[in-house]
C-alpha positions, -999 to +999 in steps of 0.1 A: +427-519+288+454-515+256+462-480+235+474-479+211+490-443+200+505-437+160+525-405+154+545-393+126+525-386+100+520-357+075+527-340+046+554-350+027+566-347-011+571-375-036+604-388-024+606-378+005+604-397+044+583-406+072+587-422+101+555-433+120+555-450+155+531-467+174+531-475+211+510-497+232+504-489+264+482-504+294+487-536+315+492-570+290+514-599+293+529-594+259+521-587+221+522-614+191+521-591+162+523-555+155+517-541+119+507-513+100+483-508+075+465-482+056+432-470+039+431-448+009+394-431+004+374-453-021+396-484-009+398-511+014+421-508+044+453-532+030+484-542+049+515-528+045+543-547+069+537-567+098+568-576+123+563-607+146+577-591+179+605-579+154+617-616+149+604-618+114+586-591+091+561-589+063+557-563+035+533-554+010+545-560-025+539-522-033+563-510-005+596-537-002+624-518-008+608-488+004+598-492+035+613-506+068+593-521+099+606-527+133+599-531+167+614-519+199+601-547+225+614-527+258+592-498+245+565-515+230+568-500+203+565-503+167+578-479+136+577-474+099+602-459+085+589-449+049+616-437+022+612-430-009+572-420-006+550-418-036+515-403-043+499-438-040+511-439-007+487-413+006+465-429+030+455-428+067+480-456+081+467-479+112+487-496+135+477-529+148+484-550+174+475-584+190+482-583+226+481-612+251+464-596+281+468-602+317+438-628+322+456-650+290+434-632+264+442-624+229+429-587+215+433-574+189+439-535+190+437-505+162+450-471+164+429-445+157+447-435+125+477-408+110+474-395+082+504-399+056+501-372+026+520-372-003+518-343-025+532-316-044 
């Protein structure tokens, strides 16, 4: 089976940065597309960058500028780097991944969650 393990979240104030990481782990042949995204309470969970095994990379209008994803392919590993954070951005933030297993399989994995607060 597939982990997948976020880190780097907390509390932060208005702009200020984050860096969250995500790492899969477990036996798989390789991985399509790993992405973050985030829920606020009251809302639905909304993507905020995706990165095609770092080749190309997707962003939430609300974040460009702001916000940096990549990918570290030896590590399988993917990060946000968030600069510039506002209040809106407080959220838990996801990662996602779909992974091509060993038996040819595409899953599609979540993280449990880390929580991003911006406040002060």
């Amino acid at each position: 089976q597939v982990q997948l393990v976020e880190s780097g979240g907390g509390l932060v104030q208005p702009g200020g940065s984050l860096r969250l990481s995500c790492a899969a782990s477990g036996s798989f042949r390789s991985i399509n597309v790993m992405g973050w995204y985030r829920q606020a309470p009251g809302d639905q969970r909304e993507l905020v960058a995706t990165s095609t095994s770092g080749a190309s990379t997707n962003y939430a209008d609300s974040v460009k500028g702001r916000f940096t994803i990549s990918i570290d392919n030896a590590k399988n590993t993917v990060y946000l780097q968030m600069n510039d954070l506002k209040p809106e951005d407080t959220a838990v933030y996801f990662c996602n991944a779909n992974i091509r297993l060993r038996t040819f399989r595409w899953e599609d994995y979540w993280g449990k969650g880390t929580l991003v607060t911006v406040f002060s």
